[in-house]
N, C-alpha and C positions, 0 to 999 in steps of 0.2 A: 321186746323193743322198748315199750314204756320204762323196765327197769331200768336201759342201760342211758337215760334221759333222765333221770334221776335225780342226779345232783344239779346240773343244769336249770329245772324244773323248780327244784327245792330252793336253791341262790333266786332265782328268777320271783318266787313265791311268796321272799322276804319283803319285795316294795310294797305290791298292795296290803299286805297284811300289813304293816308299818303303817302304811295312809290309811288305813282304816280307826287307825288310834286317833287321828288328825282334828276327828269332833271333839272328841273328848279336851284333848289338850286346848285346840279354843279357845271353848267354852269356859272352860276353868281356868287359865293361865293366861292366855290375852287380853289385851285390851279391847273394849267391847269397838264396833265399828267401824275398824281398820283393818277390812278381807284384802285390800289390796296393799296393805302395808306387810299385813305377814304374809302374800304374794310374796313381795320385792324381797321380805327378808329370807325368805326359802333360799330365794333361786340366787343372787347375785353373791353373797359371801360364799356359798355353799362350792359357787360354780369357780369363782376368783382361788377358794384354798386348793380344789382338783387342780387348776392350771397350775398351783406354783409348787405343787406334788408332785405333778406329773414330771413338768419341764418343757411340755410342747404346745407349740402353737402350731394352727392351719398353714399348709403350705397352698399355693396354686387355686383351686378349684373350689379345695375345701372352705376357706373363708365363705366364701357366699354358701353352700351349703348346710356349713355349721350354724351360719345366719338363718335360714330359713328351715334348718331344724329346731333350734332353739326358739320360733316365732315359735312352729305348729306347736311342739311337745311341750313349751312351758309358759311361754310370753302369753300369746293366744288364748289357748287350754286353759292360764289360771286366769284372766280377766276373765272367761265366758263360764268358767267354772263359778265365779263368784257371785257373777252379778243372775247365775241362775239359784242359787244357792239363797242369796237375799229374795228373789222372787217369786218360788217358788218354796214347798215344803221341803224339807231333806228328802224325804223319800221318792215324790214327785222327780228329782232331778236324780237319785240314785237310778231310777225307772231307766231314764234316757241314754245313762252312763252304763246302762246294763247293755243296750243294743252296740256298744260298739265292737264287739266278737263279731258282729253278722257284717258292721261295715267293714272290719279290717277284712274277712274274708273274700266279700266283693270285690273291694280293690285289690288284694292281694291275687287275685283270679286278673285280674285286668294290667297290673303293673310288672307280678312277678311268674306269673305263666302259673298261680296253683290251679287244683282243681277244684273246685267248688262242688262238694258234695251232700246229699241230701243230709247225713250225720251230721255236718256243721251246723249247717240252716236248723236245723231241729234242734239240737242242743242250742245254741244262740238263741230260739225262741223261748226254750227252756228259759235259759238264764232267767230272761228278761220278765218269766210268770214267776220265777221263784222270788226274786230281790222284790217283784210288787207283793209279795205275798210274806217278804220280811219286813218290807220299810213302808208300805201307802197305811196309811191311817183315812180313815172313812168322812173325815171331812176338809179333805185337801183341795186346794179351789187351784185352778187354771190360771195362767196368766200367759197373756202371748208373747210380752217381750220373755220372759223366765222362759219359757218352751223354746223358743229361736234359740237364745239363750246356751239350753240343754245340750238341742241336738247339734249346735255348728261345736258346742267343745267337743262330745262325742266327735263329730265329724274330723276335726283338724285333728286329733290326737289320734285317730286311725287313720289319717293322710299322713302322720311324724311318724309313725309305725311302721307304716309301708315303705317308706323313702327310709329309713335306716335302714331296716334290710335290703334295698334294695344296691344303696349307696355307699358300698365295702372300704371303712372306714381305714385311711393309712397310719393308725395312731389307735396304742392301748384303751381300751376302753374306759377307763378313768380320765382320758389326757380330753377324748372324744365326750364325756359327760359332763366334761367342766367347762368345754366351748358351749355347748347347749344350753347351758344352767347358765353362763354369763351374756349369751347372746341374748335368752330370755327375759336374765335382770336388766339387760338394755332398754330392751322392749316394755316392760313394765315399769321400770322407771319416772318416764315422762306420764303415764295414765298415772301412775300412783300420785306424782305432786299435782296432776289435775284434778282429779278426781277427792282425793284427802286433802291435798293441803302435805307440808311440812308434817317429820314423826312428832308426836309428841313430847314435850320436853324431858318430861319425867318420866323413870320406868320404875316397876315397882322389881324387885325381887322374881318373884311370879313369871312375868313377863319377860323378862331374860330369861331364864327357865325355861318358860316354853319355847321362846323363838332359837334357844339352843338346839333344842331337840330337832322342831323341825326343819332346820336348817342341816344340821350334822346328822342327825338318824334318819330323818324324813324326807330327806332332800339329799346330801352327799352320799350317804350309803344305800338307802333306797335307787336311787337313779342309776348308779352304779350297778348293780344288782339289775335290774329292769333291762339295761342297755347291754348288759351281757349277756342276760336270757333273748334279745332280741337278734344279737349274734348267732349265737348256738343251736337256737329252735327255730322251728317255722313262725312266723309272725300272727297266725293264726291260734295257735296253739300257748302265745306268749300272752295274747290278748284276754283269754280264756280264764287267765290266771288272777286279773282286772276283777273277777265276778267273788274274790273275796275280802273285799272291801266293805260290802255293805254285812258280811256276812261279820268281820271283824268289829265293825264299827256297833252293829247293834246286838254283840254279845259285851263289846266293854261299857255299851250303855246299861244293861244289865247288871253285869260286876261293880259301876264306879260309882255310877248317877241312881243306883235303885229302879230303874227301869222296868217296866215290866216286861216278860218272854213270854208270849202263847203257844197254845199247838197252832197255830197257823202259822207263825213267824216261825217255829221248829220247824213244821212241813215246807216252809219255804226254802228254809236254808239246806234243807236236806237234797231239792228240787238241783238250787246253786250248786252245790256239792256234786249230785252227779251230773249235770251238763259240765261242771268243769272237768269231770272224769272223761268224759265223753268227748270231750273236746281236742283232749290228747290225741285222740287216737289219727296213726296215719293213715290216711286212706293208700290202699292197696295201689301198687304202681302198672299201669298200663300194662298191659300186655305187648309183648316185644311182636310186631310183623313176621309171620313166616319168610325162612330162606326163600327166595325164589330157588325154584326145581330147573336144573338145567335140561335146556333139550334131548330128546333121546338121541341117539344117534340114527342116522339113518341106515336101512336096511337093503343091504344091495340082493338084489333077486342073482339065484344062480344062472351063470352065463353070461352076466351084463358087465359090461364095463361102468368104472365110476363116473366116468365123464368123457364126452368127445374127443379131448385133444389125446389120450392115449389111443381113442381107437384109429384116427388120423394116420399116427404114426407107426403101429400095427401094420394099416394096410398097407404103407407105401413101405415097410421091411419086409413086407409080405410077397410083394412084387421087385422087390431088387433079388440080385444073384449073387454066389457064394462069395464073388471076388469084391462085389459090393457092401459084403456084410465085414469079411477081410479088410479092407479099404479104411471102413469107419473106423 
């Protein structure tokens, strides 16, 4: 069953591994202090070149849909992304982003009739000890807005997971990831000139560069990729896939930044790996209710009649005479 999910799996596999380069590129290529500018710039060019690829816009229903998919999956999701990101450690807020396999599964059990089974909840816990056992570093400090922060992006981004599957889109999935993307650059927008200010004037080389990437690798093909796997798989199963992010991000801080790899961050990722194997799997499908057994038939004792009204008529042929039976 898992081979013939394969390709599905594999296309689906391509975003978080792509968002897991996302630090890297940053750190190196952006401008320092403007998370919610490379926000804005992900999502809205990204999401504006799918519509005029595509050719479609929402008809009917879909307008406000698209709307408040694009809040949860990207509007939402990147400001609470970010502002946990400044607040907290990288790893601290990878922790949070690791539990959302166990939330998409609860809602998913609540929205789309899965089953919630103990495999899930166990690998999902899994997750969430491997990714701390790839990314917390031993003097990472708490903060409460950063923690709200964490888990509402977890939260709304397995609320946008659920309502996609749930909400069977009338338009290709590209035409459908560039309403998303553009609804969300809507949405980020107006926080971005609150919060920054105006882009800055000048960009360096660099900086184009990077907002290339995540815009067109990291954003238009990524999302892509994610929202097709969110069609083709269970939504549980899609999420699952989410848990190698952190595993990407802190091998290319190894390869690019000189970083250091231990055996616990290896035992971590190894933990990742297989909850995300594990995560795959379908759970077995109900057992189908037994036929009901039709009655037996009833057993007539010898000598008896089946029912009254033949014996009725029995008797009173029984009592007419030959000319009467002639007659009838």
């Amino acid at each position: 069953m898992l081979n013939n999910r394969f390709a599905p799996l594999a296309t689906a596999a391509l975003a978080p591994a792509v968002w897991g380069t996302t630090y890297v590129v940053t750190t190196e290529l952006l401008p320092p202090d403007r998370p919610m500018l490379a926000a804005l710039l992900r999502a809205l060019p990204a999401g504006l070149l799918l519509v005029a690829v595509s050719g479609r816009l929402p008809r009917g229903s879909w307008w406000w849909r698209a709307a408040v998919l694009g809040a949860l999956n990207i509007g939402i999701f990147f400001a609470l992304l970010f502002v946990a990101a400044y607040r907290l450690p990288g790893g601290l807020a990878a922790i949070f982003g690791a539990a959302q396999p166990l939330l998409v599964a609860v809602l998913a059990a609540g929205l789309l009739g899965s089953r919630l089974t103990w495999r899930t909840m166990l690998a999902a816990a899994a997750g969430v000890v491997g990714v701390a056992l790839l990314v917390l570093r031993s003097d990472a400090r708490l903060d409460a807005l950063g923690v709200l922060a964490a888990i509402g992006g977890a939260a709304v981004m397995a609320l946008g997971v659920v309502l996609s599957k749930k909400w069977k889109p009338p338009a290709p999935v590209l035409a459908v990831t560039g309403w998303q993307l553009v609804a969300g650059g809507l949405v980020l927008l107006p926080a971005t000139l609150l919060m920054e200010g105006p882009p800055p004037a000048a960009l360096t080389g660099r900086n184009v560069a990077g907002y290339l990437y995540l815009s067109l690798l990291g954003t238009a093909i990524a999302y892509t990729a994610w929202f097709r796997g969110i069609r083709d798989l269970p939504a549980t199963s899609v999420t699952f896939l989410g848990l190698l992010s952190p595993v990407v991000a802190t091998v290319a801080g190894w390869l690019l930044l000189d970083q250091r790899f231990t055996a616990g961050q290896l035992a971590g990722a190894g933990i990742v790996l297989a909850a995300l194997v594990a995560g795959q799997a379908r759970p077995a499908p109900a057992a189908a209710p037994a036929p009901a057994t039709p009655p037996a038939p009833r057993r007539i004792a010898p000598g008896r009649q089946a029912s009254s009204a033949p014996v009725r008529k029995t008797e009173r042929s029984a009592e007419r005479g030959p000319s009467e039976h002639i007659g009838s």
